[in-house]
FILUMTOR-87812 format. One record per residue (C-alpha): residue number from 1; residue in one letter; chain; x, y, z. Coordinates in pm, whole numbers, plus 50000, padded with zeros to 5 digits. Each point is the difference from the previous one (the first is absolute). Layout:
REM residues N
{site NUM,'a','A',{X,Y,Z}}
...
END
This chain:
REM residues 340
{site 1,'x','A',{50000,50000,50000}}
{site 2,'x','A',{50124,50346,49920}}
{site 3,'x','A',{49779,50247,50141}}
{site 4,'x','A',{49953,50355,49822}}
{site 5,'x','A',{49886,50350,50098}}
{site 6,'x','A',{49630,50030,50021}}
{site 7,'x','A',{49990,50253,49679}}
{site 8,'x','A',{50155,49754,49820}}
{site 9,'x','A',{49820,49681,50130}}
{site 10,'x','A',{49671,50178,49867}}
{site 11,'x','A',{50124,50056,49679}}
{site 12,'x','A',{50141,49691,49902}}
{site 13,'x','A',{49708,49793,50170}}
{site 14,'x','A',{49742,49845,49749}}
{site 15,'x','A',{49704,50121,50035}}
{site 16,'x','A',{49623,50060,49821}}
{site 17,'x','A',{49837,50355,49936}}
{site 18,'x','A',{49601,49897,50047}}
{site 19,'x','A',{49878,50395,50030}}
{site 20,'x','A',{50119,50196,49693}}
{site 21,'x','A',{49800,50276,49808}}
{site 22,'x','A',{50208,49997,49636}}
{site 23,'x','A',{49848,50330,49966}}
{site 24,'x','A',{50130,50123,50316}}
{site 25,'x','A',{50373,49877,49928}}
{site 26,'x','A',{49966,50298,49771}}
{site 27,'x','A',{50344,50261,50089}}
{site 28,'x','A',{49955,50328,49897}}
{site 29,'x','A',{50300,49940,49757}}
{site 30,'x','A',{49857,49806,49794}}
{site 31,'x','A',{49616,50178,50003}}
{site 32,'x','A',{50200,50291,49859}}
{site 33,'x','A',{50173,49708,49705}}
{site 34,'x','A',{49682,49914,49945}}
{site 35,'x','A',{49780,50331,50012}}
{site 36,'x','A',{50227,50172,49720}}
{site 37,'x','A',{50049,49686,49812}}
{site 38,'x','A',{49618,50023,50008}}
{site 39,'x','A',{49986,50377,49879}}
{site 40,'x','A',{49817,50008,50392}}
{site 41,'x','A',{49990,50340,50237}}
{site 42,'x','A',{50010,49921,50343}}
{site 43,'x','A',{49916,50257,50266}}
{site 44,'x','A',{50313,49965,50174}}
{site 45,'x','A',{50278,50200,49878}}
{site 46,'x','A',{50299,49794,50010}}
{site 47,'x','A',{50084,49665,50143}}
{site 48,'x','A',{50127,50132,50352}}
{site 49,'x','A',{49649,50190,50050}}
{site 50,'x','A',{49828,49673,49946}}
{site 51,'x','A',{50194,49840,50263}}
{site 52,'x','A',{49982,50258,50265}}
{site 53,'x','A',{49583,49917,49873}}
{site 54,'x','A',{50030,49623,50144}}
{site 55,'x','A',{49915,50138,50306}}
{site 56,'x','A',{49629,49871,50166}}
{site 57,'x','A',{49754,50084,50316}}
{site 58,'x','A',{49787,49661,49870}}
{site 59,'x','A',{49906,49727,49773}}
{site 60,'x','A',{49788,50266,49734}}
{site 61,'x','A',{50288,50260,49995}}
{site 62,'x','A',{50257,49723,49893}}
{site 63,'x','A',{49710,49858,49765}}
{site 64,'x','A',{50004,50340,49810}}
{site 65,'x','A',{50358,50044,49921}}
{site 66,'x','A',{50021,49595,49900}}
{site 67,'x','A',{49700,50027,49721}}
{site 68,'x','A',{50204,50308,49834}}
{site 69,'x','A',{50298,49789,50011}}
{site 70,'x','A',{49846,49726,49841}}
{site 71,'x','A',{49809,50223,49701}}
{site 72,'x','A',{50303,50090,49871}}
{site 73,'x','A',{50018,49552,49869}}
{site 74,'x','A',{49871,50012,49629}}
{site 75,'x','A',{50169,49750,49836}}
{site 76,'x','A',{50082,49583,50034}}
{site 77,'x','A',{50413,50122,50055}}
{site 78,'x','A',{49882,50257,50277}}
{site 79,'x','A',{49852,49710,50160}}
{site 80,'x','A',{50242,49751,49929}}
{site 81,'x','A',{50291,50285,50108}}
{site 82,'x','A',{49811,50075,50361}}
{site 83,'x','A',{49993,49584,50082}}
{site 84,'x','A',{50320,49944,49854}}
{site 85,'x','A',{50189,50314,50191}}
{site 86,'x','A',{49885,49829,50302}}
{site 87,'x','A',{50054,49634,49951}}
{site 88,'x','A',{50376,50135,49976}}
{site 89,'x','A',{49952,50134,50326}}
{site 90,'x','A',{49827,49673,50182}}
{site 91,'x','A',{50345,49825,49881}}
{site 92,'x','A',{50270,50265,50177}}
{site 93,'x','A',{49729,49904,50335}}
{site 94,'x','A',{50022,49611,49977}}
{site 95,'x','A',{49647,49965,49880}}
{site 96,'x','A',{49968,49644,49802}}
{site 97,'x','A',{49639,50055,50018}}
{site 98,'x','A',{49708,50249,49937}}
{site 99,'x','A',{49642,50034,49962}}
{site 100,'x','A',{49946,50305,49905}}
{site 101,'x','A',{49685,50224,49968}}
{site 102,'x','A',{49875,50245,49695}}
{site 103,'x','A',{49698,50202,49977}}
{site 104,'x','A',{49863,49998,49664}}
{site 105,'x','A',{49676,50230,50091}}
{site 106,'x','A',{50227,50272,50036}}
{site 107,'x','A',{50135,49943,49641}}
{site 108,'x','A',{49699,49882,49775}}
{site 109,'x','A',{49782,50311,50170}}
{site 110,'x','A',{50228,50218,49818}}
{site 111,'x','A',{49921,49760,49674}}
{site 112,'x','A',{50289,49797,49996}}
{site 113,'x','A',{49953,49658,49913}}
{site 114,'x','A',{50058,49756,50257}}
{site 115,'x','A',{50168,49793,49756}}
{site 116,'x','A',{50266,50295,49986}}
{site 117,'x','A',{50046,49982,50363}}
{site 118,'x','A',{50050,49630,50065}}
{site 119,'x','A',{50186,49889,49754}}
{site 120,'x','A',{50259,50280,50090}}
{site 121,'x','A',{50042,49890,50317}}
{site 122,'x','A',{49981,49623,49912}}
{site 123,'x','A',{50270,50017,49781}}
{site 124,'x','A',{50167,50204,50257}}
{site 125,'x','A',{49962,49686,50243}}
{site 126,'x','A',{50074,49738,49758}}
{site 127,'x','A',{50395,50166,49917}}
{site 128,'x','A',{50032,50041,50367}}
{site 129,'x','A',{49989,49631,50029}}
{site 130,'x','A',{50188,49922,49708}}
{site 131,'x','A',{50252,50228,50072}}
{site 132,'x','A',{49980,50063,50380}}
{site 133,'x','A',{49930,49728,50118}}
{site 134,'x','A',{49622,50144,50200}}
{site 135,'x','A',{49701,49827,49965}}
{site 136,'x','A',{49734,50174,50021}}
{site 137,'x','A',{49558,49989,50025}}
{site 138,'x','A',{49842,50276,49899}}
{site 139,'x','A',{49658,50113,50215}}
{site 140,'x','A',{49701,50216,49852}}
{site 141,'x','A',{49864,50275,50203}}
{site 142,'x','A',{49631,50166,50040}}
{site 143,'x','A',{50022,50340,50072}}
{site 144,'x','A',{49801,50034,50297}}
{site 145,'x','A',{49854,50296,49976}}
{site 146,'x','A',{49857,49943,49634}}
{site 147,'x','A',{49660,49875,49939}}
{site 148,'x','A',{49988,49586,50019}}
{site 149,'x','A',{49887,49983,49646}}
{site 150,'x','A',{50297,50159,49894}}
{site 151,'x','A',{50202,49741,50170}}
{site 152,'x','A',{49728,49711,49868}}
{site 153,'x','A',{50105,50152,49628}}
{site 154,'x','A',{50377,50003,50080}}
{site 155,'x','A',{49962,49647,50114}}
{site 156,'x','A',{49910,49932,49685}}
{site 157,'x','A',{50265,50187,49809}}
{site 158,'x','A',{50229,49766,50199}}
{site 159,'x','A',{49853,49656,49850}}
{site 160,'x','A',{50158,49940,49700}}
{site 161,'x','A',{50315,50055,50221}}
{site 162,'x','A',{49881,49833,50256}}
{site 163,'x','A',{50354,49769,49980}}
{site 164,'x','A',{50210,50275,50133}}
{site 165,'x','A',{49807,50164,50265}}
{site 166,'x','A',{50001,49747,50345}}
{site 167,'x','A',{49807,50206,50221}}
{site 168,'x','A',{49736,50294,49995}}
{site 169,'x','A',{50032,50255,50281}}
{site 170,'x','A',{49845,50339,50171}}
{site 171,'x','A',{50190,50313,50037}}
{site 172,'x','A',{49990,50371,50001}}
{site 173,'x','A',{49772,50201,50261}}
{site 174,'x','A',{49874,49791,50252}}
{site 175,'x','A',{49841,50195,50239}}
{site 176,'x','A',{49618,50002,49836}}
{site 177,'x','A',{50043,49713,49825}}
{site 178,'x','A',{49947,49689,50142}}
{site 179,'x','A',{50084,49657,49849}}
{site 180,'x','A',{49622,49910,49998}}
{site 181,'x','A',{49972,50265,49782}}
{site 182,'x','A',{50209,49755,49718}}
{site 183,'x','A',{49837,49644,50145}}
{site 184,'x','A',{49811,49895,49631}}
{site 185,'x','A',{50288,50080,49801}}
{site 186,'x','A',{50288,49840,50233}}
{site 187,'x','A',{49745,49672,49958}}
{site 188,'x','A',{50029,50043,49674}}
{site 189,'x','A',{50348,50008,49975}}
{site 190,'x','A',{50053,49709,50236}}
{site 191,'x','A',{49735,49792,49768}}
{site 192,'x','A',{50267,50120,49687}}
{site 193,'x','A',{50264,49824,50232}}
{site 194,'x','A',{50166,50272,50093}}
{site 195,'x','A',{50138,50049,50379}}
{site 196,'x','A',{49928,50301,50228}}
{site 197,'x','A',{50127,50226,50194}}
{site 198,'x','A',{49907,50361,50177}}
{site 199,'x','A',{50144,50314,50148}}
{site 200,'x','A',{49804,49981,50348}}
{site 201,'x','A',{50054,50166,50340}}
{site 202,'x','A',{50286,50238,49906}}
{site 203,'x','A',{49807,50328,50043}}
{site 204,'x','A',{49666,49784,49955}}
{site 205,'x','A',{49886,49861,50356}}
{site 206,'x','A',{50066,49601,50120}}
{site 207,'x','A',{49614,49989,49853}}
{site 208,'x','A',{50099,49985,49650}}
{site 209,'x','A',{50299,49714,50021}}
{site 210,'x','A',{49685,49797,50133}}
{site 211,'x','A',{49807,50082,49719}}
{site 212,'x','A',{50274,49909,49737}}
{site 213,'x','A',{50032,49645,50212}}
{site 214,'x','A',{49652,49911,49936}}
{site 215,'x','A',{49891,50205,49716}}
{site 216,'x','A',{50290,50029,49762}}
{site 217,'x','A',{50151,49643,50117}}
{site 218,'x','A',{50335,50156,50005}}
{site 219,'x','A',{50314,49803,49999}}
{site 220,'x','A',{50204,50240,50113}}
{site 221,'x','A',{49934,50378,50219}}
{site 222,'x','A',{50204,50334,49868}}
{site 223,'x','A',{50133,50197,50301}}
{site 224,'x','A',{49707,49871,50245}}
{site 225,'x','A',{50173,50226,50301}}
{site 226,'x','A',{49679,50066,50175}}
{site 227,'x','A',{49943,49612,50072}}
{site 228,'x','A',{50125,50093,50292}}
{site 229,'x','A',{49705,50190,50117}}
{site 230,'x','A',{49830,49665,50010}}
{site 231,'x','A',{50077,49704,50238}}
{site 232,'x','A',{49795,49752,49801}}
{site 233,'x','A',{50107,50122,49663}}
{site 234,'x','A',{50325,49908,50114}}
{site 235,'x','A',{49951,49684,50143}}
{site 236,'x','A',{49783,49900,49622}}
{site 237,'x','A',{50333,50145,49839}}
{site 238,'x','A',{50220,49760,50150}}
{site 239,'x','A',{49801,49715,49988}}
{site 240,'x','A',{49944,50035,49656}}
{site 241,'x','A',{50405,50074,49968}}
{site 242,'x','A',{49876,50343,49736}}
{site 243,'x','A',{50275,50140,49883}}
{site 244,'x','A',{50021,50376,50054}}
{site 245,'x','A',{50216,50238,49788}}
{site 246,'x','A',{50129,50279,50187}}
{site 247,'x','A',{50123,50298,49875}}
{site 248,'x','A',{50150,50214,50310}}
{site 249,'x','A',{50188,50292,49851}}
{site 250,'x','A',{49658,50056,49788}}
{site 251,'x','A',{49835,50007,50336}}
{site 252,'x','A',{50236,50237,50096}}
{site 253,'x','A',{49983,50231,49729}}
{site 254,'x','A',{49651,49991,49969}}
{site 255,'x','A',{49929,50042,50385}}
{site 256,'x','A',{49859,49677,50032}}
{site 257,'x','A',{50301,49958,50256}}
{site 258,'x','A',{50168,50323,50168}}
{site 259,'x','A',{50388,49854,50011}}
{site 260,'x','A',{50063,49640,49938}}
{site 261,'x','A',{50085,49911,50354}}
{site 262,'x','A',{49612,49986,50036}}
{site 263,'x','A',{49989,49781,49721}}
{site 264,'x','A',{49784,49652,50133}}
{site 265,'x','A',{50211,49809,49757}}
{site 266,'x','A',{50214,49845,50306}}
{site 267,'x','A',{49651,49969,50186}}
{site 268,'x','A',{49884,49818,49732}}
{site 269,'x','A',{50264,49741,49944}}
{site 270,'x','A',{49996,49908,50407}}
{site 271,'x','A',{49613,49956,49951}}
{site 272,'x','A',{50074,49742,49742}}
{site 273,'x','A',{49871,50216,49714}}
{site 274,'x','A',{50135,49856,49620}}
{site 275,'x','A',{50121,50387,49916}}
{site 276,'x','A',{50256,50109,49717}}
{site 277,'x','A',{50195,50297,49932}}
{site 278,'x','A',{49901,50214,49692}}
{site 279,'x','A',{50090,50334,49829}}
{site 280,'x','A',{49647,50103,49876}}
{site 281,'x','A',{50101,50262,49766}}
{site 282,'x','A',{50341,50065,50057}}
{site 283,'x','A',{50118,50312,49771}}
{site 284,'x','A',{49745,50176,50167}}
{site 285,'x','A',{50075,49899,50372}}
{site 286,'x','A',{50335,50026,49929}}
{site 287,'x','A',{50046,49657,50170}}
{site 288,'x','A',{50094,49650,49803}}
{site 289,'x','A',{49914,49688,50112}}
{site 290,'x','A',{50372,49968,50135}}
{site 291,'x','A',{49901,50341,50227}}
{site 292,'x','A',{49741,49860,50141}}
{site 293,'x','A',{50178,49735,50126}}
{site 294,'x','A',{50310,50225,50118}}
{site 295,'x','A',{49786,50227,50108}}
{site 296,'x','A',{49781,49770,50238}}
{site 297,'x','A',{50271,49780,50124}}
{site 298,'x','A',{50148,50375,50126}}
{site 299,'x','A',{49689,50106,50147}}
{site 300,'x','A',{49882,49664,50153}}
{site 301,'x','A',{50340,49819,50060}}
{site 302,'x','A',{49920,49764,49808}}
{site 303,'x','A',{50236,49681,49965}}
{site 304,'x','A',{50175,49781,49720}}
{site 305,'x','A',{49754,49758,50087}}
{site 306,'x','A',{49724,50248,49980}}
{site 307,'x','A',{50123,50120,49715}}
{site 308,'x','A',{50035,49640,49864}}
{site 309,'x','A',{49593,49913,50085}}
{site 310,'x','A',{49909,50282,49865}}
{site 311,'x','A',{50156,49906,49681}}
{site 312,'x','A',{49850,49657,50004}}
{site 313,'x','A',{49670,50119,50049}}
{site 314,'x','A',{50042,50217,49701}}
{site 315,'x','A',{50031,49612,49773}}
{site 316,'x','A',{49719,49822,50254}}
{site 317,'x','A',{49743,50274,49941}}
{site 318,'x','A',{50062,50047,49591}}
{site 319,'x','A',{49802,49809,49762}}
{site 320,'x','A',{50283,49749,49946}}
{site 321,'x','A',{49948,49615,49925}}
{site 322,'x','A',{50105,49839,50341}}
{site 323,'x','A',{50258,49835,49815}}
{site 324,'x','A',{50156,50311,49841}}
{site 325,'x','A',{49955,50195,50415}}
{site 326,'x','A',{50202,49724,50113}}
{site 327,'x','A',{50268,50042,49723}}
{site 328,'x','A',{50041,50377,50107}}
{site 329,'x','A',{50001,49906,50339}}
{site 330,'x','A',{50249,49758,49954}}
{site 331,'x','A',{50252,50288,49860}}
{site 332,'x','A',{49846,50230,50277}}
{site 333,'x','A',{50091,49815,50299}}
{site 334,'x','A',{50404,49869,49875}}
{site 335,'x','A',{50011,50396,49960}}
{site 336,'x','A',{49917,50022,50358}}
{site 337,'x','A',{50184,49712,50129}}
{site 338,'x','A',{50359,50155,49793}}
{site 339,'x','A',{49971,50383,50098}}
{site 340,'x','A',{49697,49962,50278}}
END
C-alpha cells in the first residue's frame, strides 16, 4: 500500500457522475465560441461579466441565466461541442462512468428539432467511449414547470430514439410543481420501458420525494436533502436502499445549504442512506464533481474510506448491469486497497 494525499486520492479514484445537467456544464468560454459562431448577441458584455453573473439567491435566479446559456445551441456541433468539452473534463476527474442529463424542452421550444439535440450529444458520448474510455447513459428530463402535455409530446419526440435515452427525469422549478402534477405521463414512459427518476425535496418539501416513490415509481431521487425532515421517509429510504444524488456545492450556491459544514451528507451516510456525490451544473456553481468531493471531505472530515463509499455508491446506485457494477467495483476497491 502506498498511501497518497487526500487531493490526490480523489482524483485518481474511479468513480460515477449520476447528477449532471449537460446544459449546465456550459463555461462561459465556450457560450461566447458558440454565440458568435452562431451570429448570437448575448446580454452580457464580455466573458468576465458573465462570470461575475453566476452568482444566485435561489433555484429560479440560477434557472434564468442557465436557459440564456443554453439558447445560444443551434446546431448538431454546438451540441456535440458542449457534451464533448465535458466528457474531456470527467476524464482529468477519474470518472469511468456517467449518466448524464439534457433538457430538450428548453431546445425544441425555441424550434429546434430534438433530433438536432440528441444526436449531438450522442455522438458526443459515443467518441468519449471510444476514445476516453467513459461510458455513459443518457437521461431525458421534463421541465417541471411546463404544462404535462408538453412533456407527454416530448415523450414522444423521444421514441424513435428511445435506444439511447435510459431514463426520463423532472427538473427545473420545483417549488409549485409537484411530481403528481407529471403522474400520467411518467406511466407512460415507464409502460415505453423507460426508467425514472425526479428532482424531489431540494427546495421542494420531504412531501414530494414521497410522491415521486409512489407516483412516478422512481428508481432513483435527485438531491432529496429535505428527507430529513421526515423520520419515516427516511426509514422507507433505507429500506428500499434509493439511491439519492446529492449535489452540495449546488445547495450551497443556491441557499439550499448556508456553508457546507451544514451539509446532511455525513448525516446521511451514518443513517445508512445509499447517497452519491454530484456536480449538478458545474460551470455555473463553479464546483466539479472532484470539488464536491474536496470540498466536503474539508468541511465534514471526511475519510479515505468515506471518500472510498462514497465512490462505490456512485457504481451501486447507477443503472449498471450488476455484472458490469461489480467490474467497476472490482477496479474501485484495488484502488483503495494500493493508495487507501
Amino acid at each position: 500500500m502506498s498511501s497518497i494525499p487526500l487531493n490526490d486520492f480523489i482524483r485518481q479514484i474511479p468513480k460515477a457522475e449520476l447528477h449532471i445537467h449537460i446544459e449546465g456544464s456550459f463555461e462561459p468560454e465556450l457560450i461566447f465560441e458558440i454565440a458568435q459562431r452562431n451570429g448570437l448577441k448575448l446580454s452580457y458584455p464580455s466573458v468576465e461579466a458573465l462570470h461575475k453573473a453566476y452568482h444566485f439567491s435561489n433555484l429560479q435566479s440560477f434557472l434564468d441565466i442557465y436557459y440564456e446559456g443554453a439558447g445560444v445551441l443551434i446546431h448538431e456541433e454546438d451540441f456535440y461541442q458542449l457534451t464533448w468539452t465535458y466528457m474531456q473534463k470527467l476524464q482529468e476527474q477519474g470518472v469511468v462512468y456517467a449518466e448524464i442529463f439534457f433538457d430538450p424542452q428548453t431546445h425544441t421550444d425555441r424550434g429546434l428539432a430534438f433530433s438536432t439535440v440528441i444526436e449531438g450529444i450522442h455522438r458526443a458520448l459515443v467518441n468519449a467511449r471510444q476514445q476516453l474510455g467513459i461510458s455513459s447513459k443518457l437521461i431525458m428530463c421534463f421541465l417541471r414547470h411546463l404544462p404535462e402535455a408538453a412533456a407527454q409530446e416530448t415523450l414522444k419526440m423521444a421514441m424513435p430514439y428511445q435506444k439511447w435515452i435510459h431514463a426520463v427525469g423532472l427538473d427545473s422549478s420545483e417549488v409549485g410543481h409537484p411530481p403528481s402534477k407529471f403522474e400520467r405521463v411518467f406511466a407512460q414512459a415507464l409502460e415505453a420501458g423507460f426508467l425514472t427518476v425526479a428532482h424531489a425535496g431540494e427546495e421542494g418539501p420531504a412531501e414530494y420525494i414521497w410522491e415521486a416513490l409512489h407516483l412516478l415509481k422512481v428508481s432513483r431521487i435527485d438531491h432529496g436533502n429535505r428527507c430529513m425532515e421526515d423520520e419515516a421517509l427516511i426509514q422507507e429510504l433505507v429500506r428500499r436502499q434509493m439511491p439519492l444524488t446529492l449535489c452540495p456545492i449546488s445547495n450551497r450556491e443556491l441557499r439550499v445549504v448556508d456553508v457546507l459544514e451544514n451539509h446532511p451528507l455525513k448525516e446521511m451516510m451514518n443513517k445508512g442512506l445509499l447517497v452519491t456525490l454530484n456536480s449538478d451544473d458545474p460551470a455555473y456553481f463553479r464546483g466539479s464533481l472532484n470539488d464536491n468531493y474536496l470540498q466536503m471531505a474539508e468541511a465534514l472530515d471526511l475519510s479515505k474510506k468515506d471518500i472510498y463509499q462514497l465512490a462505490k455508491n456512485s457504481f451501486t446506485a447507477s443503472f449498471l448491469t450488476e455484472d458490469e457494477k461489480a467490474s467497476y467495483i472490482e477496479v474501485l476497491d484495488a484502488f483503495y486497497a494500493e493508495k487507501g
